[in-house]
N, C-alpha and C positions, 0 to 999 in steps of 0.2 A: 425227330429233331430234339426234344425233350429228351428222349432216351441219351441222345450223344451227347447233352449237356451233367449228364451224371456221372459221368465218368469221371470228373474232374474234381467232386467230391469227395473228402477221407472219412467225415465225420458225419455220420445221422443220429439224432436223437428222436423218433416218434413213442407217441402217446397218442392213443384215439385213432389215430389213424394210418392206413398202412398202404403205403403203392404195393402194387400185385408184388408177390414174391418173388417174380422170373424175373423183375427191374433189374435194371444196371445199376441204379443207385444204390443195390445190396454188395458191389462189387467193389476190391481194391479201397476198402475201408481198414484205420488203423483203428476205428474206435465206430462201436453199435451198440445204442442202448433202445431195445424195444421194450418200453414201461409202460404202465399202467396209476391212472389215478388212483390218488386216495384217500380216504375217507380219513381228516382230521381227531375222528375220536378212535381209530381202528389199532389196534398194537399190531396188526400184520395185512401186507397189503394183501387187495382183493384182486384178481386178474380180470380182464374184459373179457368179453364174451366174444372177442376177435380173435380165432386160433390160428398157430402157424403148423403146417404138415412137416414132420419129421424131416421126411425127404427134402423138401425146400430148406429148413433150419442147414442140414446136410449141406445142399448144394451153395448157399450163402458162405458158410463157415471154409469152405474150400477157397471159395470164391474170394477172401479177404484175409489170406492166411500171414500177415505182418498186424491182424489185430491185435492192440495193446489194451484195449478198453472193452470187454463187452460187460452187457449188463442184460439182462431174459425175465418177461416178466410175464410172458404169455402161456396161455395152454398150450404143452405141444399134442396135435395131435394125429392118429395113425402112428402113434409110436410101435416100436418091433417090442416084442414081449421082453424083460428083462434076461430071460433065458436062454433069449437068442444073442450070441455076438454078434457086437456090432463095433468096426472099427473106429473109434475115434478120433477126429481132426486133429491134428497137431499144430498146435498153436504158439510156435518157439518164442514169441516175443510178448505173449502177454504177460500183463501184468497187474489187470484190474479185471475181476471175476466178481460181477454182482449176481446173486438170485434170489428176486423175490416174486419167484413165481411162486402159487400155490403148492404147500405141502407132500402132498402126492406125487407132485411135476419134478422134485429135486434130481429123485435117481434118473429121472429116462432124461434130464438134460444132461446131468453129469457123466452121463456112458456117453456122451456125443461128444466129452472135451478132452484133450488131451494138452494142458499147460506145457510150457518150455521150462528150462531152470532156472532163468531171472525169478526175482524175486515177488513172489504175490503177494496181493491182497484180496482176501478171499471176504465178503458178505451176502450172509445167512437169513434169510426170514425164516424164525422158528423153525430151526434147527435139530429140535427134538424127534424130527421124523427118521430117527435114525434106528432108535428103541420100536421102532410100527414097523417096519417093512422087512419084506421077507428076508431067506441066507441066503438068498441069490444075489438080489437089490442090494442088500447089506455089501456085502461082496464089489462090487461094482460101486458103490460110494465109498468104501474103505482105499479102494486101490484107485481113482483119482485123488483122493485127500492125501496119501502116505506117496505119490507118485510126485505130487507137485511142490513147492519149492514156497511154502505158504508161508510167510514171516507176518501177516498182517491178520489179523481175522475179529471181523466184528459180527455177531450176533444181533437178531432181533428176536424179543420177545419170547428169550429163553427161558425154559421151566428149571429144571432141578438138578441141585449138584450133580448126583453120580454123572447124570447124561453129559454135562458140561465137562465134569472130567475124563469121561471115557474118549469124551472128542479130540480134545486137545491132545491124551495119549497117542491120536493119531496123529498129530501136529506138531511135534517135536522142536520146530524153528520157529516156529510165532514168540515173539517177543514183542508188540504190542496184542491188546485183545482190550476189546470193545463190547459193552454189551450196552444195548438199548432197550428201554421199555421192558427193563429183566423183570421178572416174574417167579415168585418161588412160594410154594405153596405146603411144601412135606420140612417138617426140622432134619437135619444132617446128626446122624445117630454113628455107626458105624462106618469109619472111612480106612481103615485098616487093607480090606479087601480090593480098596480103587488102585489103578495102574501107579506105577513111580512116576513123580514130578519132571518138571524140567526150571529153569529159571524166565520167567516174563518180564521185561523192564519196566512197561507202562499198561496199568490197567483203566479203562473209562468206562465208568458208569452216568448214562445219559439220563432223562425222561425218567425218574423212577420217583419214591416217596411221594407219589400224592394222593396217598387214600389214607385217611384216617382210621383206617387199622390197624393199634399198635401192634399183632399178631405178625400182621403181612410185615410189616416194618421190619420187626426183631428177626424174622425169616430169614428176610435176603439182607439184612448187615449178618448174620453168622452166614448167608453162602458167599460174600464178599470176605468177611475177613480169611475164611477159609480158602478161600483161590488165595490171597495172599500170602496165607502159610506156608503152604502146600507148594508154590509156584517161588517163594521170595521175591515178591514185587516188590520193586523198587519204590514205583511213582502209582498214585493214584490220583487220579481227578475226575468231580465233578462234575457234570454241568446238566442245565437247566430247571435253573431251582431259583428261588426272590434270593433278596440280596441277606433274608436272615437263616440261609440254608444250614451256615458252618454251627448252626445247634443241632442241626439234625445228626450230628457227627457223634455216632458212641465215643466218650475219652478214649477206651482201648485200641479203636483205630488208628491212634496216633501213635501210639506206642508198639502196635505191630509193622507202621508202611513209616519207611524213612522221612517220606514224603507227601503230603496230604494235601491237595489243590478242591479249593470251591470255587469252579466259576461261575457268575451271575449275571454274567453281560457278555457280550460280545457272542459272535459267528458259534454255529454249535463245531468243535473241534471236530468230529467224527467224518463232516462236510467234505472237508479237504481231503479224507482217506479215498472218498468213494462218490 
């Protein structure tokens, strides 16, 4: 009886807890977000220790193929080795691609999707796993990335230039980019050798500045002003910072971005992307 009442559902959001995977409520969904909690001091989520088997992930994704919304935050596990094909879902009408499943879990989700050409929005938890994993994996996260139709793309918890720009080399149509909780730790020495630019109109820098190390500081304002070179971002904003954030602003950033926004209040913008 319960089972025939799920049918009638489009949208699931779990966290913590998961009906069996064979449910019907995995069924004729336009939108599935399986998350996990997180730890408010953490720059990148943690996954629960509730895994979903490959095969079932498979069989769901079939099973709701007008999904416009997923988001994957679980271990998959029994995954097929990267070396093996495996053909990927096709998913013509989405449009909201979240993962923050752990590090490792990126490539063996992304060999499972296969985006439409509408227009995405693609979010990242630490992103940087692209520089770790093998030519095969590589291979198999390059060719969803360069496949899909991504205009949107926010990071979390990104480390360093070069990797940031090798990314976006595969991303050609993103014109906004979002980084949260950035991170950068090496100075930007030689840039000569990175991939050619493209144009981004909106760049967001969320959660950052709050460690009182001017090192770390001076770091990532030169990986910021540098995406804006490099990229001629139009707009930059802000946000989540007190209301005396706009000193935290090098002068020269206003004289590199047309446009320079601090916001101090209100909703975090990145919200409504994702």
């Amino acid at each position: 009886m319960v089972e025939a009442l799920w049918l009638s559902v489009t949208a699931v959001h779990l966290s913590s807890a998961y009906p069996k995977w064979t449910s019907k409520l995995y069924q004729g969904l336009t939108e599935l977000r399986l998350s996990n909690p997180r730890e408010p001091t953490e720059f990148i989520a943690r996954p629960l220790p509730t895994p979903i088997p490959e095969s079932a992930l498979i069989a769901i994704l079939k099973s709701s193929p007008k999904l416009r919304i997923l988001q994957m935050g679980l271990i998959i596990k029994d995954a097929t080795s990267v070396r093996n094909p495996v053909k990927p879902v096709l998913l013509e009408d989405l449009e909201l691609l979240v993962v923050d499943t752990r590090r490792d879990q990126h490539v063996v989700f992304m060999k499972l999707v296969r985006p439409g050409p509408k227009p995405l929005t693609l979010s990242i938890a630490d992103s940087s796993y692209l520089n770790e994993i093998s030519s095969t994996g590589r291979s198999y996260a390059e060719e969803f990335l360069t496949s899909s139709n991504i205009t949107r793309l926010i990071l979390t918890g990104f480390v360093e230039y070069p990797d940031l720009i090798n990314l976006l080399s595969l991303l050609p149509k993103v014109r906004v980019l979002a980084l949260e909780e950035l991170l950068s730790r090496q100075q930007i020495t030689d840039t000569n050798s990175l991939p050619l630019s493209f144009t981004i109109d909106t760049l967001y820098v969320t959660h950052c500045f709050h460690t009182p190390f001017e090192d770390y500081n001076i770091q990532v304002w030169s990986l910021i002003e540098e995406v804006i070179r490099r990229h001629s971002v139009a707009e930059l904003v802000l946000w989540g910072y007190n209301d005396s954030a706009e000193s935290i602003v090098p002068e020269h950033i206003y004289t590199v971005c047309p446009s320079v926004s601090v916001l101090w209040g209100g909703p975090d913008p990145i919200k409504e992307f994702k």
